[in-house]
C-alpha positions as CSV (number, residue, x, y, z in Angstrom):
1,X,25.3,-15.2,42.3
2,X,24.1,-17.3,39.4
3,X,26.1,-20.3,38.9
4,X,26.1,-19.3,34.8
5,X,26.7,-15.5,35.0
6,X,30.6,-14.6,36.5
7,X,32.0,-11.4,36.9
8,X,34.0,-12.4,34.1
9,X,31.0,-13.4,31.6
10,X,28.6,-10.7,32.1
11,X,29.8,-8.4,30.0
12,X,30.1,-10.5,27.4
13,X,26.3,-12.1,28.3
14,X,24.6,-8.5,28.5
15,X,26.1,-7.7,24.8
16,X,24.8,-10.9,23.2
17,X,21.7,-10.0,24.6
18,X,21.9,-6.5,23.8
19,X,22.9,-7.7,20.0
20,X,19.9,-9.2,19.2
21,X,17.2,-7.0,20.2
22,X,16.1,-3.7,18.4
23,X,14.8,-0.4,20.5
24,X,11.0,0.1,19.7
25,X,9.2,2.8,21.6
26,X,11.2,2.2,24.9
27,X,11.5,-1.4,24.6
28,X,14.2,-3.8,23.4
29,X,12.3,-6.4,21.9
30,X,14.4,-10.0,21.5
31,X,14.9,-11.1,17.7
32,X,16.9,-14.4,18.7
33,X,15.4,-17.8,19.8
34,X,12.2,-17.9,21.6
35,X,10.4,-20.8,23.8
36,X,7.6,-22.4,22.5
37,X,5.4,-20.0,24.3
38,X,7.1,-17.5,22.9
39,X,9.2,-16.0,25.7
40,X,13.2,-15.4,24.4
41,X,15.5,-17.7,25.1
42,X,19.1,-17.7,25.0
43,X,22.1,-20.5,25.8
44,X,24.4,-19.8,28.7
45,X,26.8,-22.0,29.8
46,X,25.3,-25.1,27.3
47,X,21.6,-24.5,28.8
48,X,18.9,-22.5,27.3
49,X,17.5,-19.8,29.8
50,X,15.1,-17.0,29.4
51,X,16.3,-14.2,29.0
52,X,14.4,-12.2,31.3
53,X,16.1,-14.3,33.9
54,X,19.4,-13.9,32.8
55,X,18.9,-10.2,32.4
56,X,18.0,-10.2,35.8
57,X,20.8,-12.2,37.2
58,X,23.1,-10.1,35.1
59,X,22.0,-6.8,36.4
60,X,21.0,-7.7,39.8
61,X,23.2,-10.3,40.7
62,X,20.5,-12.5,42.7
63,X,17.8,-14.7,41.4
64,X,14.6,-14.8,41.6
65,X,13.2,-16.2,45.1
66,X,10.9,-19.2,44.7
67,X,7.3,-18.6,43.3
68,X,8.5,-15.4,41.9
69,X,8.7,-14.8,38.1
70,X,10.5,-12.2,35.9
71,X,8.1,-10.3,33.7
72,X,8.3,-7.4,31.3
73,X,5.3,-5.1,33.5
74,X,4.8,-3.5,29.5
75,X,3.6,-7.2,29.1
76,X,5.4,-7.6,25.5
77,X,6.1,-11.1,24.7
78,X,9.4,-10.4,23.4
79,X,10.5,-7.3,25.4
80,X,14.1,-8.0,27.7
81,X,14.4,-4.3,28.6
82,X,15.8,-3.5,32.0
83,X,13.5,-1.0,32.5
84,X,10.7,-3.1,31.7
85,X,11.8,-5.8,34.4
86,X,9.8,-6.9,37.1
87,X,10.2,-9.5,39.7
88,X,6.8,-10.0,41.4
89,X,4.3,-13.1,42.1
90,X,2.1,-15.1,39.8
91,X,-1.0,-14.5,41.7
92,X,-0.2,-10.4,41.5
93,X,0.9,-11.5,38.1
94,X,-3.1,-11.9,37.1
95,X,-4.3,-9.8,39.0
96,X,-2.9,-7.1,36.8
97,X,-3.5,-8.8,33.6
98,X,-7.2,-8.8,35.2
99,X,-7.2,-5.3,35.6
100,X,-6.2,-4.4,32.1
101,X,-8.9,-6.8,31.1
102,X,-6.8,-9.6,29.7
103,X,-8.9,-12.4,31.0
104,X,-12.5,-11.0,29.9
105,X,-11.1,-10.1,26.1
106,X,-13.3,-11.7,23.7
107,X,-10.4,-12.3,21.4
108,X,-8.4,-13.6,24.3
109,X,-11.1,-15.3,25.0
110,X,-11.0,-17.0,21.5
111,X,-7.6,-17.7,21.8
112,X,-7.7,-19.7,24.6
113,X,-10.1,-21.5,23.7
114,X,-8.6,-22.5,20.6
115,X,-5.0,-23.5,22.6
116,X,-7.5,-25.8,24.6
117,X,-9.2,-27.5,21.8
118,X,-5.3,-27.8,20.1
119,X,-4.1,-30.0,23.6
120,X,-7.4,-31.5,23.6
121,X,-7.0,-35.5,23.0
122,X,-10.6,-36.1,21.5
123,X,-10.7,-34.9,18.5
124,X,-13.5,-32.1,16.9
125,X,-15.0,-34.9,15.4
126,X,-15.6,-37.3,17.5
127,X,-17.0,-34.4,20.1
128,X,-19.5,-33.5,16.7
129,X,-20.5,-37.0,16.7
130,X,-21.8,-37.0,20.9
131,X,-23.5,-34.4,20.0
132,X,-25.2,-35.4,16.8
133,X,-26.2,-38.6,18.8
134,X,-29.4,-39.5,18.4
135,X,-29.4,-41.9,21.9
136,X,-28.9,-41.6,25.5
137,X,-25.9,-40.1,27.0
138,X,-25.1,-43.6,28.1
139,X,-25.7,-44.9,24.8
140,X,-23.3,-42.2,23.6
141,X,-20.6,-42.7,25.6
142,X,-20.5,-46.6,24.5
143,X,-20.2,-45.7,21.1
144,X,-17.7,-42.8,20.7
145,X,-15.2,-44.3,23.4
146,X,-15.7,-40.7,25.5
147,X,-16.2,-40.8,29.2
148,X,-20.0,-40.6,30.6
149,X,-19.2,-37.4,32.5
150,X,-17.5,-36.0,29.7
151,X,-20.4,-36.8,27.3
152,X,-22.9,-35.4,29.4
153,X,-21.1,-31.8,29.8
154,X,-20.5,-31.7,26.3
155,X,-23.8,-32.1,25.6
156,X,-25.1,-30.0,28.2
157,X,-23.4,-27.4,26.7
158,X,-20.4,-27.0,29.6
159,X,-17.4,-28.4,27.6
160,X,-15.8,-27.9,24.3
161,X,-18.4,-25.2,22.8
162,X,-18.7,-24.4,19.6
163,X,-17.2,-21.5,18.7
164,X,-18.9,-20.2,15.8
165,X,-22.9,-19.8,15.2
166,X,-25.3,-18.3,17.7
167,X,-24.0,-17.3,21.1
168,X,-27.5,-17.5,22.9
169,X,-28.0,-21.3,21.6
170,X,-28.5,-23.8,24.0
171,X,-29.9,-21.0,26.7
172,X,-33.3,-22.3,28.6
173,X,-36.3,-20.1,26.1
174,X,-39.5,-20.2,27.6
175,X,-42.0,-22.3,24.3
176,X,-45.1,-19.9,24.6
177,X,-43.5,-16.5,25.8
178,X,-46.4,-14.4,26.8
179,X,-46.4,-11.0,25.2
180,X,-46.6,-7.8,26.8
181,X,-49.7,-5.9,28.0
182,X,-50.5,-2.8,26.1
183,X,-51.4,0.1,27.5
184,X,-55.2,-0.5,28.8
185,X,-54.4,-4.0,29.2
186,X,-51.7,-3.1,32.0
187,X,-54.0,-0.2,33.4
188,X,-56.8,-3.0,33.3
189,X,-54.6,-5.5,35.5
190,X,-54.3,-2.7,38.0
191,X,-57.4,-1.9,38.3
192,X,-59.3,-5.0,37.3
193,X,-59.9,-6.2,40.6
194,X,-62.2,-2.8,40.9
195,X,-64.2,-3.5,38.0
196,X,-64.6,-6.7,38.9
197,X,-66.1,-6.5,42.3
198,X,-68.5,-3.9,41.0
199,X,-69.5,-5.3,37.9
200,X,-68.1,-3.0,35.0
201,X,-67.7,-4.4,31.6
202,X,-65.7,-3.5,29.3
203,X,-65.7,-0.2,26.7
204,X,-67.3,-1.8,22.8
205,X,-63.6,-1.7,21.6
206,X,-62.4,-3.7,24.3
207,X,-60.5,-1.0,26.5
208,X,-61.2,-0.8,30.1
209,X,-63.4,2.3,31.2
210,X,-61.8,5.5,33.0
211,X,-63.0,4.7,36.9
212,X,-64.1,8.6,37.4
213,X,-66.2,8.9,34.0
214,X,-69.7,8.6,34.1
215,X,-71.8,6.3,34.6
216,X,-69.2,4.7,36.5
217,X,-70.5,7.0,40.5
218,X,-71.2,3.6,41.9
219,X,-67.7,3.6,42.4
220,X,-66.2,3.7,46.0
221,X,-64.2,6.8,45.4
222,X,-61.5,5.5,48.0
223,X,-61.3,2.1,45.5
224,X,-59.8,4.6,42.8
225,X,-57.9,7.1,43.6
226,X,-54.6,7.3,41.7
227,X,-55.8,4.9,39.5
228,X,-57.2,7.0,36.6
């Protein structure tokens, strides 16, 4: 048994609980004090807990094992229902968030990013400036104060990327992309090698010849088949 929740205090514990959160579609979602990721928190005994965990204690009468967390599996920040409460492992934690395609959200995605950049100690700034350097990475690194490795990923494109403009920037493009054949210039690389070794030019506007028309009979019939 919990060393905060008694026999005598549960009752009272499981109304103050029960007090501040409203029913919403199955749920009872806490309206008190929350953490400041934004799980609820309540004080028991002169220590804030989560309330998930006191729930849990409260209802159960054991805690949680080590390594094992107390999650709501409707995965509401602020829901503390008993019939929402889970006790399972981190690892099978996010492995159902993965399923229900938290991780690969582009808005999640977003958000993420955007808690990163907010614990980040170089500033937006100073990251514009490394890459607005006109110098070396080396050169860089000297005169913004940010780590050589650092400079070079940021530069590289493999830390702190902009979030806003064109997604495909920075990708390798080819300078001189070659455009695609038309019609009888793709028939005319199949069959070129034909034409060449017997001589055939090409039609006055520039398009290869059928290989079974005439004038073409000199033509090993064996060298064209299913080419025409």
């Amino acid at each position: 048994m919990s060393l905060f929740i008694t026999d005598a205090n549960r009752p009272t514990i499981l109304a103050r609980i029960a007090g501040q959160c409203t029913d919403e579609g199955g749920c009872l979602l806490w309206g008190g004090a929350t953490w400041h990721d934004g799980a609820p928190i309540i004080n028991v005994g002169g220590q804030c807990r989560r309330v998930r965990r006191v729930m849990w204690e409260a209802l159960h009468g054991w805690l949680p094992p080590p390594g094992k967390l107390i999650v709501a599996k409707c995965r509401h920040l602020r829901c503390v229902s008993p019939d929402c409460l889970c006790c399972m492992s981190v690892r099978k934690l996010r492995r159902l968030d993965a399923r229900r395609g938290a991780f690969s959200h582009s808005a999640a995605n977003v958000a993420r990013a955007l808690a990163a950049r907010r614990r980040a100690t170089i500033p937006e700034a100073v990251v514009q400036q490394v890459r607005d350097f006109e110098g070396t990475c080396a050169q860089a690194a000297q005169a913004t104060g940010v780590s050589l490795s650092h400079v070079k990923s940021i530069r590289a494109g493999r830390a702190r990327k902009p979030l806003t403009g064109n997604v495909w920037a920075g990708l390798p493009t080819s300078p001189n992309p070659a455009p695609l054949p038309t019609t009888d210039e793709a028939y005319g690389l199949r069959v070129g090698g034909v034409y060449a070794a017997h001589n055939i030019k090409k039609n006055s506007n520039g398009s290869f010849p059928s290989p079974l028309s005439k004038g073409n009979s000199n033509l090993d019939p064996s060298l064209v088949t299913g080419l025409s």
